[in-house]
C-alpha positions in Angstrom: -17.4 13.7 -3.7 -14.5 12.1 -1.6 -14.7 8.5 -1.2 -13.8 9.5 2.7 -14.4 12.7 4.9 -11.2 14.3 6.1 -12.6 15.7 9.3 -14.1 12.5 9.8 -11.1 9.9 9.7 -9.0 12.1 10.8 -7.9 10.4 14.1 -7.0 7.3 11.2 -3.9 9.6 10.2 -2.8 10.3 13.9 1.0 9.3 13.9 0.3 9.1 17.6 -2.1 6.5 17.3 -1.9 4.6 14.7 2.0 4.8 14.6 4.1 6.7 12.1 4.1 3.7 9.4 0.7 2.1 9.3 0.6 -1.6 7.4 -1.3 -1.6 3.9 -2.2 -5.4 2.9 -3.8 -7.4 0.4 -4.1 -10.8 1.4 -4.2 -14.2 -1.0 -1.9 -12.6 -3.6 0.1 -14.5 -6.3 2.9 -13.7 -8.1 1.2 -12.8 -10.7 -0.5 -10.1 -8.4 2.7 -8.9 -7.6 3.4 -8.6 -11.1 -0.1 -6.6 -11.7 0.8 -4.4 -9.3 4.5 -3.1 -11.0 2.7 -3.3 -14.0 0.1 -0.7 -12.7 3.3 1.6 -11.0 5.0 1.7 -14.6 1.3 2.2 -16.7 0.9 5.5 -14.4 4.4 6.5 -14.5 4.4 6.6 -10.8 8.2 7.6 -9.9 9.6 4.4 -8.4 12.8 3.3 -7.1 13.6 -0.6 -6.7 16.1 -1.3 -4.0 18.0 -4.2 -2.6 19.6 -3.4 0.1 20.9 0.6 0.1 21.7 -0.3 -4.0 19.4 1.2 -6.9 17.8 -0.9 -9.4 16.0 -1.5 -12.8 12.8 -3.0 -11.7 12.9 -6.8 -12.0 10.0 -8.7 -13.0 8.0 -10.3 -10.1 8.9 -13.7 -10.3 12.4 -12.5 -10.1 12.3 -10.7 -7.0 10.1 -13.7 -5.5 11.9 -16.8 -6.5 15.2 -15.0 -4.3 17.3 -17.2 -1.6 15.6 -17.6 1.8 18.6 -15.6 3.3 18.5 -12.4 1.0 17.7 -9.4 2.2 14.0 -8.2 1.5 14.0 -5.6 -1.6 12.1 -2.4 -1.1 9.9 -0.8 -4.2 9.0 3.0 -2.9 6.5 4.3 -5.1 5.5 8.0 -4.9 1.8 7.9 -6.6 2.1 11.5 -5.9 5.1 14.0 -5.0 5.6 13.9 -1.8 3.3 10.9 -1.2 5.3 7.6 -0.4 4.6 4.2 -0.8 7.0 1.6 0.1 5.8 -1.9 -0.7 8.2 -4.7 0.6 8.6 -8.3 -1.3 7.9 -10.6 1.8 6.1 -13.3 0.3 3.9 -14.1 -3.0 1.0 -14.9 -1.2 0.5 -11.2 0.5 1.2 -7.7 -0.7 2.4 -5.4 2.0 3.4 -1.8 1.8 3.4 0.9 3.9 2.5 5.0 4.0 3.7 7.5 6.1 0.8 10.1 7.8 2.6 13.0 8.1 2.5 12.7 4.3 -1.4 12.2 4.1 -2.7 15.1 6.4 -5.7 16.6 4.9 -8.8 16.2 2.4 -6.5 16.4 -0.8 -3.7 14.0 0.5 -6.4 11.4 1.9 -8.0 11.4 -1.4 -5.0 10.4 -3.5 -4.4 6.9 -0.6 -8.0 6.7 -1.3 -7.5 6.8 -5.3 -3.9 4.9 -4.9 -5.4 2.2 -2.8 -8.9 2.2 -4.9 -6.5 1.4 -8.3 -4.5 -1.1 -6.3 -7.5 -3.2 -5.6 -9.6 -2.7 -8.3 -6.5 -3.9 -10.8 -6.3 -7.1 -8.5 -10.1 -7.4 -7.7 -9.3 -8.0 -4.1 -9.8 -5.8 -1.1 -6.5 -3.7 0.3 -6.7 -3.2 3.9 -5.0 -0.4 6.3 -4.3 -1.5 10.0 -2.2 0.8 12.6 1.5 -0.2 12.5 2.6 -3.4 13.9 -1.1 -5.2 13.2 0.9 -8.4 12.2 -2.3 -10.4 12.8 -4.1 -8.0 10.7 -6.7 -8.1 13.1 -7.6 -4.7 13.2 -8.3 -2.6 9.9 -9.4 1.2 9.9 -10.2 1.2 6.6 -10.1 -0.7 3.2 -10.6 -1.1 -0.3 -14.3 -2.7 -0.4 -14.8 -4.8 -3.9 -18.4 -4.9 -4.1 -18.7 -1.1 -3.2 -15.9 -0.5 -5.5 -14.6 2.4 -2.9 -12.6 2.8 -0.3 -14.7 2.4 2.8 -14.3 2.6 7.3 -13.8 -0.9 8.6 -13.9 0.7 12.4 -15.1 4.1 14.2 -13.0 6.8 14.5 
């Protein structure tokens, strides 16, 4: 059974409303949960590409990527944990993991069950809930839906 209802969340997956990008977060993060997290992309074999800048590169190690002037420009990870599914997870800070999805990519029951499984790994691995807001929440105030710890699921967080 599907940790989420297609026909029910669908208005969540509305480009128009929640905008094209919506934010992913997991908040109180470490370096060490950044380096979970590309240990979990290369334990799947997700199909990854590291980028700094427009330039292609091997994966670095968190701490790396972290510990990089003030002034650089931010790297990009994409991760597809599926083809044609897209994850791009951006190196902002240790202490929050931020990525984003596209919905035109996750219309439908089968593509809302891989974010679901994608986003259920991601917080299970770091034991911490992983959060989905409309783009442009920078407050974070608003989450439609989330990894839930105690439920071990991905679960609503507000009414479609």
């Amino acid at each position: 059974m599907p940790e989420l209802v297609w026909d029910e969340v669908r208005s969540f997956f509305d480009p128009d409303l929640m905008g094209t990008l919506p934010d992913v977060w997991v908040t109180d993060t470490s370096v060490e949960d950044w380096q979970m997290i590309l240990d979990l992309i290369e334990a799947h074999g997700w199909r990854s590409e590291y980028l700094e800048g427009d330039v292609v590169m091997p994966l670095p190690r968190a701490e790396q990527v972290l510990s990089r002037p003030v002034d650089a420009e931010c790297p990009n990870l994409r991760v597809w944990p599926a083809p044609d599914v897209l994850a791009i997870f951006r190196f902002l800070s240790d202490d929050a993991i931020d990525f984003d999805v596209d919905l035109r990519e996750l219309q439908g029951q089968e593509r809302l069950d891989i974010l679901c499984e994608f986003i259920t790994m991601i917080g299970r691995r770091l034991g911490k809930p992983v959060m989905m807001s409309p783009e442009g929440d920078w407050d974070r105030g608003n989450p439609v839906l989330g990894f839930d710890v105690e439920a071990d699921r991905v679960v609503l967080l507000a009414q479609p």
